[in-house]
N, C-alpha and C positions, 0 to 999 in steps of 0.2 A: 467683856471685862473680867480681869480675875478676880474670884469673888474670895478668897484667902482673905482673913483678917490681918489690919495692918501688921497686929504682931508677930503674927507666920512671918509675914517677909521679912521682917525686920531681924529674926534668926534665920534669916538664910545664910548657911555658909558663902564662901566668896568662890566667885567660880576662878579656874584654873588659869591666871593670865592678867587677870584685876587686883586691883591693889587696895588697900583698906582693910581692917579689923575693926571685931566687932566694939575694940577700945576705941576708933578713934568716931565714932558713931556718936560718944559721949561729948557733952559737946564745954568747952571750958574746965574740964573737968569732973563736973557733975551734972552734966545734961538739965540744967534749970534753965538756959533760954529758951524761948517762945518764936515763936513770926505769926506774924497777921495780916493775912493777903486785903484787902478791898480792893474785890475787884466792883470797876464803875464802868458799863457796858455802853460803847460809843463816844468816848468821851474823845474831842478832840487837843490836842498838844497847844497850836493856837488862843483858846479861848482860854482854856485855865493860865500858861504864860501872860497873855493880856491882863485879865483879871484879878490877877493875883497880885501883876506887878501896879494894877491901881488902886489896891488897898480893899477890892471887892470880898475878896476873900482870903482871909487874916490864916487860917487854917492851913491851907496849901503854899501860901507867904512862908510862913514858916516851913515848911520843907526846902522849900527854893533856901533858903537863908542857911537852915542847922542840918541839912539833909541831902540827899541824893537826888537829882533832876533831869528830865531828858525824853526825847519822844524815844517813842516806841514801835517798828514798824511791826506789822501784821503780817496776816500769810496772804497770798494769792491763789484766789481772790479773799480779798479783806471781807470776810465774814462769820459770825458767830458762830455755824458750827464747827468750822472749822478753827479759830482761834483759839476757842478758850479750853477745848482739849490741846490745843499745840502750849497751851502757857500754862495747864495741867501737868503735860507729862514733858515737855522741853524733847519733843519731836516734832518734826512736817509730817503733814496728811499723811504722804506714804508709807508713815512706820505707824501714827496712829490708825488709819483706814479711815477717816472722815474728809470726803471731799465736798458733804453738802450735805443738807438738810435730811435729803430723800436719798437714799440708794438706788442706784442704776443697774437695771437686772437684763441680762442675758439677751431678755424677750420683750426690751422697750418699755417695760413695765417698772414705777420703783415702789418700795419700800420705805418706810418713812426712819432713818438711822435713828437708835437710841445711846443710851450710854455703855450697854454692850456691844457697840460697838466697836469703841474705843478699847483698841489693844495694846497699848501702853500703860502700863501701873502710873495714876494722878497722884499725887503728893500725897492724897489724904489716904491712901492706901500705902504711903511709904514710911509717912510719918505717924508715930504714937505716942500718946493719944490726938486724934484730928478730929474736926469740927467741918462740914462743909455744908454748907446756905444756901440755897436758889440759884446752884452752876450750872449752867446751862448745858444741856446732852449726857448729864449724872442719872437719869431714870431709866430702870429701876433702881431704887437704894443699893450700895453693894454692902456687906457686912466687914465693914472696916471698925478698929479700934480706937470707938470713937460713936460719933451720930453725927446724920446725914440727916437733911430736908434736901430733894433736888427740886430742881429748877424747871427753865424752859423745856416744852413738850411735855410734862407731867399730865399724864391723861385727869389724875384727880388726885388729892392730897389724902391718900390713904395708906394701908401700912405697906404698900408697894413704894409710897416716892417719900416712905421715911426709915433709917436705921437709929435704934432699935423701931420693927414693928409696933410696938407701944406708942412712940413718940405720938404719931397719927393722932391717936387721940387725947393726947397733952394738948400738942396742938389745934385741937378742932375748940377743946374746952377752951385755952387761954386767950387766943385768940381766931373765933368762929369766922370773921371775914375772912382771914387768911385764902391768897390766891396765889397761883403763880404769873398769871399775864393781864394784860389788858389790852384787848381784842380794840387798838387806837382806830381803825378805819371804820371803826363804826360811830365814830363823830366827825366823819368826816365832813360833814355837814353842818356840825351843831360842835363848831368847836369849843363854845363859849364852858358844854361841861364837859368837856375833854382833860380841862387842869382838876376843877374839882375830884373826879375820878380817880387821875394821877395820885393825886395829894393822898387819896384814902388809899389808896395801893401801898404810895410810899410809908404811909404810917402803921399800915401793918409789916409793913420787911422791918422796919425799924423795932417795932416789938421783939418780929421772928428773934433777929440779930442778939437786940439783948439776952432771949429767951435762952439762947444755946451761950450765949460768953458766960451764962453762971454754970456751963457744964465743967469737965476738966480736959482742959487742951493743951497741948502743946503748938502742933500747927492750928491755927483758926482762919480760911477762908472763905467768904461772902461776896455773895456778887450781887449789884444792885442793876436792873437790866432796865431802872427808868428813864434814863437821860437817852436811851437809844429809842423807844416808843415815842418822847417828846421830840427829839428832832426831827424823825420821820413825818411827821405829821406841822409842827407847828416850827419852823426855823424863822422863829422872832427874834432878836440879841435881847432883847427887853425880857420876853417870857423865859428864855434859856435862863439869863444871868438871874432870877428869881430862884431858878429850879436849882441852877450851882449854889446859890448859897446855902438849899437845905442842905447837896452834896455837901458843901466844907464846915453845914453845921455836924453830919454826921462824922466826917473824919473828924472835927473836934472831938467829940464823943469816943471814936476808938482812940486818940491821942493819950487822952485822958486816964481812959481804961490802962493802958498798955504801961507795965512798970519797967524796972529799970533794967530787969532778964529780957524784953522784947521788942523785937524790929516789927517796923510798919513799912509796910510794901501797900503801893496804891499804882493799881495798873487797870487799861484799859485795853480790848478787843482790838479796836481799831478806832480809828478816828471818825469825823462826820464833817460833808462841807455839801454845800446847796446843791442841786440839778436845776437846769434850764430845760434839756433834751432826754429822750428815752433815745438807744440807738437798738433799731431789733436786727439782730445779727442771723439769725435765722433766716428772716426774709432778705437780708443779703446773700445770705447762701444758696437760698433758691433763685435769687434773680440770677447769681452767679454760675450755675446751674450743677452745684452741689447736691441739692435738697429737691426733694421735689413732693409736693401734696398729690395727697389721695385722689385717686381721679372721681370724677363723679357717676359711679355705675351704682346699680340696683336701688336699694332705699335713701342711699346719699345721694341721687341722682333725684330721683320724686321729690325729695325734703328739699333740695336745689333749687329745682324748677318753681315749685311755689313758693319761697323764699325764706325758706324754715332755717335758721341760723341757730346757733349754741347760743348766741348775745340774744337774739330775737326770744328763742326759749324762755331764757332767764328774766330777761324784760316780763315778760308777760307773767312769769309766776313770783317774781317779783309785786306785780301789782296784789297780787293775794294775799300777799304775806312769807311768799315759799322763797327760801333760798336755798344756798348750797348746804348749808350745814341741815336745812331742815330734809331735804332729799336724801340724806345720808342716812341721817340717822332714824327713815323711814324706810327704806328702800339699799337691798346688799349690795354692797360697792362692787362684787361682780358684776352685779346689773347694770349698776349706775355705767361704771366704763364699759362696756357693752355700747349703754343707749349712748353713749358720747362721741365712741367711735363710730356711729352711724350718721350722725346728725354734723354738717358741716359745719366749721367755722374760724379755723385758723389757730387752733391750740396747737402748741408745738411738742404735743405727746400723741392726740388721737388723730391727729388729721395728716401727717406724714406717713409715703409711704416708702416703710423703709427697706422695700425691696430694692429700689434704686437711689434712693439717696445715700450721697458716701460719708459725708460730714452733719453734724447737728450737734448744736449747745443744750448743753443738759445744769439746771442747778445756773449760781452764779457764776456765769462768765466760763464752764468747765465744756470744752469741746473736745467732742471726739470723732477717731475717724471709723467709719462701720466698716468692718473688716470683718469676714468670716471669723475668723479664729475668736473673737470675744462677743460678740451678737449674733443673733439667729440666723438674720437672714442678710446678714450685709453685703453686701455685693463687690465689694475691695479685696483683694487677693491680699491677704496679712506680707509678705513681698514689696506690696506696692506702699503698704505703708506710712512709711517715712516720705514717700515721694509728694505722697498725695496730701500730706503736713505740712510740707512746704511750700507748695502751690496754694492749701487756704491759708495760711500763714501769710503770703507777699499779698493775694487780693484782699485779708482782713488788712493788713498792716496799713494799704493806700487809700481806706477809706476817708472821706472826708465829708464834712459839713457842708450842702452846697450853700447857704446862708452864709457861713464863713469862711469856709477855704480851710478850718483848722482840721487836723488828724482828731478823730474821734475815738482810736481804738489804741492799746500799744498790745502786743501778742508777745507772751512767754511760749518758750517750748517747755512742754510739761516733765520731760526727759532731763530738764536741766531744774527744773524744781521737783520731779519728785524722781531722785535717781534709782531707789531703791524699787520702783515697785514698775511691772511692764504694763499694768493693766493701769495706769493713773491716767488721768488728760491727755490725753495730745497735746494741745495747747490750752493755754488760760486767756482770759481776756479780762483786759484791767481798761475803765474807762478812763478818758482827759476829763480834767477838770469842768465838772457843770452837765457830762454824760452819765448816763444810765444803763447799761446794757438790759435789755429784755427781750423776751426770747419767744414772743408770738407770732403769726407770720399776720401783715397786715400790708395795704396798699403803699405804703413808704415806710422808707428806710428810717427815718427819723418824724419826729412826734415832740412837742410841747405839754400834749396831755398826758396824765398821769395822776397816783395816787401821794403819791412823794412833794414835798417839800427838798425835802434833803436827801442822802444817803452814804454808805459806810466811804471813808476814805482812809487809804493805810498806815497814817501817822498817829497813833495814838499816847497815849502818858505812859510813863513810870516813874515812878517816887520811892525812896526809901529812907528811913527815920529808925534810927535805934543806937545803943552806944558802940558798935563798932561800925559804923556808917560816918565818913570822913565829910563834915559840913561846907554845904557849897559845892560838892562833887556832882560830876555828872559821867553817866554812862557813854561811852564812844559807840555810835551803831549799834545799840541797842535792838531785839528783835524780840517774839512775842516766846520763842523757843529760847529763852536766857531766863527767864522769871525762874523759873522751877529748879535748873541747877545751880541758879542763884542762893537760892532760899534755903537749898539743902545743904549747902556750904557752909552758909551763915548758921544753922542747925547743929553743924559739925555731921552732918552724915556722907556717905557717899554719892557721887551722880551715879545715876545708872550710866552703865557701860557704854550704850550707843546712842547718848542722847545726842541733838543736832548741836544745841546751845550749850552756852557757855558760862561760869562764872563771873558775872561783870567786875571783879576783884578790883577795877578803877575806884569804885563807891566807897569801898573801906578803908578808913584811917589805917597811915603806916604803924608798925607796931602795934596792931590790935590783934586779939584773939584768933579773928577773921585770919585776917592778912595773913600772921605768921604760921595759921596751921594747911598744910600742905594740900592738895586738891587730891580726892581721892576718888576713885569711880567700881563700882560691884556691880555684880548682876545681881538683881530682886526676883525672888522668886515667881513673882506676879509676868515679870518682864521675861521670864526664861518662859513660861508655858503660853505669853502671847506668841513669842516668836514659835512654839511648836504648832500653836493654832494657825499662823501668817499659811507657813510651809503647808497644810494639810489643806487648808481654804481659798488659796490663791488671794489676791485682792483687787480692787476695783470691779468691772463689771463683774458680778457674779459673786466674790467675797460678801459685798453688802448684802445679795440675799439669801445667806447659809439660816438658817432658822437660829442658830447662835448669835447673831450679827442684828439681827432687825428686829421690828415690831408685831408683836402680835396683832393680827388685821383686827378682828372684833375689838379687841380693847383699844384700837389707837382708830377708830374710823371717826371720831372728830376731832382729833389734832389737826389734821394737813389743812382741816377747813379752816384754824386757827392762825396756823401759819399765812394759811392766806388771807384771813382777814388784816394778817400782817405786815403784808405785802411783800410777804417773802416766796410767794409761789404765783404764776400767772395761772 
């Protein structure tokens, strides 16, 4: 990410071809309006529409009524890391370079992506002065014009995941519980203090939030990531619609805040609806005979025979006390994956071997084909390519439920979602309704057990509230890549030049400010030297792991444990 402060970019001259000065930047004429993102992470379109229309929540009522209304679709696959850098910088994956959690390297090995990774300039690096709150794949702090607290994957809340470096320990004083996440699978059993927990989480973002609205902003976004840990784990309508009402007590609270210079913007990642089934598409791939596992020679072979398993391992150090995080953070994750790859058990990183497997799902739902030219040892002639994408493509596509008879899978070609970039997916895989894709190899295709309750689905909210926002309006196809050009419109500034999304220009009253001033687009300085980095680093396999691009290993060797306690990683 470029690390330029907002107001470098914001004197960027205009590059040769774009339209906009640095006049019309100003916005009404004197640059005094504001926007105010909340973002509210998994929120489904469904349940707030219900709710709202029965009087549950008076707060979001009122936007449906004096404001701007309408789902919101997400990116494919519909998930966090990928979203909320797409509703950041109003690009898809392939211009920002986040296609998951974890980067996918060369050597089958990933990296866990950070917020340098994102190579697209975020709002808060466009706009001055900006404020940004616990957003998710922001760490490290960037030194924008303004202060930052970032969000999910923050190794620890120090002067790394705060701008200014001071902030850290504002925050440690003001408020000491201050965290970024809650590790939900670990009540996965003991749900009863699962909410209690929540509750103290939510009450210090609630602090956080206040803490930075007495700085001085112009843009201010926050993202609240509890209603996606609550319905991953507990998908009650009773316990949800408790948790929504803190949600609409806090939008009351920025409503309130917010004068008569600024808009409110309330948007979510994606949406969230139940699973019944896991579908592991992997072990489709090797039934199909795509994929194929390690065979069992030398020490895999001995650990075999007497029935030494990774689940078996874990079981038993389990009974002591040991887990994953505790093995980590005892023992160099060289070693660890080392001893991982020796020991059998159906992980769909150590236990493939991918001298001859041609296909395999990496991350949510993100499939590729192994082809010499981007992996080590793939055994696909770059050539066959395409051929060989559309042969897993027709065997995903006719998968079915034998329970039901229904289609379990629907397949993107990733060519047609990420145009820009040759090293992106192959294909994407989006579940039906009540699926899960996961990605272990195990004796069947589909499975009832699981850690999930629920999980991400691609219709999520947008709302907008301010005086040039036309009451009662709603967004036509809305997308997660329209938030940001949106916002910067309504700002009066420029879109950058190659965003994907658009100004939803529907939302604004005619004759307004909005409405009447012209749609302008520049290139930011931030966005002209990502695209010099794109060109020099390639993207996709291999881009993610340039030392520019990922995590430092020592300092992130217990994130991925966290992720997974998240149930974001098998």
């Amino acid at each position: 990410m470029d690390d330029t402060t907002t107001a470098d970019t914001d004197r960027t001259d205009e590059s040769e071809g774009t339209s906009g000065t640095d006049e019309t930047d100003e916005t009404n004429g004197d640059g005094t309006n504001r926007a105010f993102v909340l973002g509210l992470d998994g929120i489904p379109w469904n349940l707030i529409e219900r709710w709202a229309e029965a009087g549950e929540l008076p707060h979001f009522a009122t936007l449906f009524e004096d404001g701007a209304a309408g789902s919101l679709e997400s990116t494919r696959p519909a998930n966090t890391a990928l979203a909320w850098p797409s509703i950041a910088t109003g690009v898809w994956p392939d211009k920002h370079g986040v296609y998951s959690f974890r980067g996918l390297l060369p050597e089958y090995r990933h990296r866990l992506n950070t917020g340098s990774s994102v190579s697209r300039p975020a709002l808060w690096e466009i706009v001055s002065p900006a404020v940004a709150g616990n957003v998710p794949m922001t760490y490290p702090a960037g030194e924008i014009d303004g202060a930052m607290v970032t969000g999910m994957l923050s190794p620890a809340i120090d002067e790394r995941a705060t701008h200014p470096p001071e902030l850290a320990a504002e925050l440690k004083d003001r408020i000491p519980e201050y965290r970024t996440g809650l590790d939900w699978n670990k009540y996965r059993d003991r749900p009863q203090e699962f909410r209690p927990a929540l509750a103290s989480l939510l009450s210090a973002r609630k602090r956080l939030m206040r803490l930075l609205m007495k700085r001085d902003w112009r843009l201010f976004f926050f993202v609240y990531t509890e209603p996606d840990r609550l319905q991953h784990l507990l998908w009650n309508e009773e316990v949800l619609l408790d948790h929504y009402k803190d949600l609409d007590a806090i939008l009351g609270e920025v409503l309130a805040q917010a004068d008569e210079n600024t808009t409110v913007y309330v948007v979510s990642d994606h949406g969230f609806a139940p699973i019944e089934k896991y579908v592991y598409v992997n072990t489709i791939l090797r039934e199909e005979g795509f994929l194929y596992e390690k065979e069992a020679t030398g020490t895999r072979s001995t650990l075999s025979r007497v029935g030494l398993s990774k689940s078996r391992v874990m079981n038993l150090l389990s009974r002591v006390g040991i887990d994953d995080e505790d093995l980590v953070s005892v023992l160099p994750r060289s070693l660890v994956e080392r001893i991982a790859d020796q020991i059998p058990g159906g992980h769909e990183l150590h236990d493939v071997d991918y001298t001859r497997t041609e296909a395999f799902v990496h991350g949510s739902g993100n499939l590729y084909i192994n082809d010499a030219e981007r992996f080590a040892t793939g055994p696909v002639d770059p050539a066959d390519r395409e051929s060989k994408k559309r042969a897993v493509a027709e065997v995903l596509s006719s998968v079915t439920d034998p329970a039901t008879g229904e289609k379990a899978l629907t397949v993107h070609d990733g060519a047609d979602l990420f145009p820009t970039d040759d090293r992106s997916p192959d294909l994407v895989l989006e579940a039906s309704e009540g699926y899960k894709p996961s990605l272990g190899l195990y004796d069947t295709r589909f499975s009832a057990e699981g850690v999930h309750d629920a999980d991400h689905h691609p219709e999520g909210i947008f709302f907008a509230y301010g005086p040039d926002v036309a009451p009662g309006s709603s967004p036509a196809d809305a997308a997660v890549v329209d938030v940001a050009p949106t916002v910067l419109h309504g700002l009066g500034q420029g879109i950058p030049h190659d965003t994907d999304g658009r100004v939803l220009s529907e939302i604004f009253a005619d004759g307004s400010p909005t409405t009447e001033r012209p749609i302008e687009t520049r290139e930011y300085a931030a966005e002209a030297r990502a695209s010099d980095r794109d060109e020099d680093a390639g993207s996709g396999p291999g881009r993610d792991g340039t030392d520019e691009a990922v995590a430092d290993e020592e300092e992130f060797e217990d994130v991925e444990n966290r992720l997974r306690g998240l149930g974001y990683l098998e």
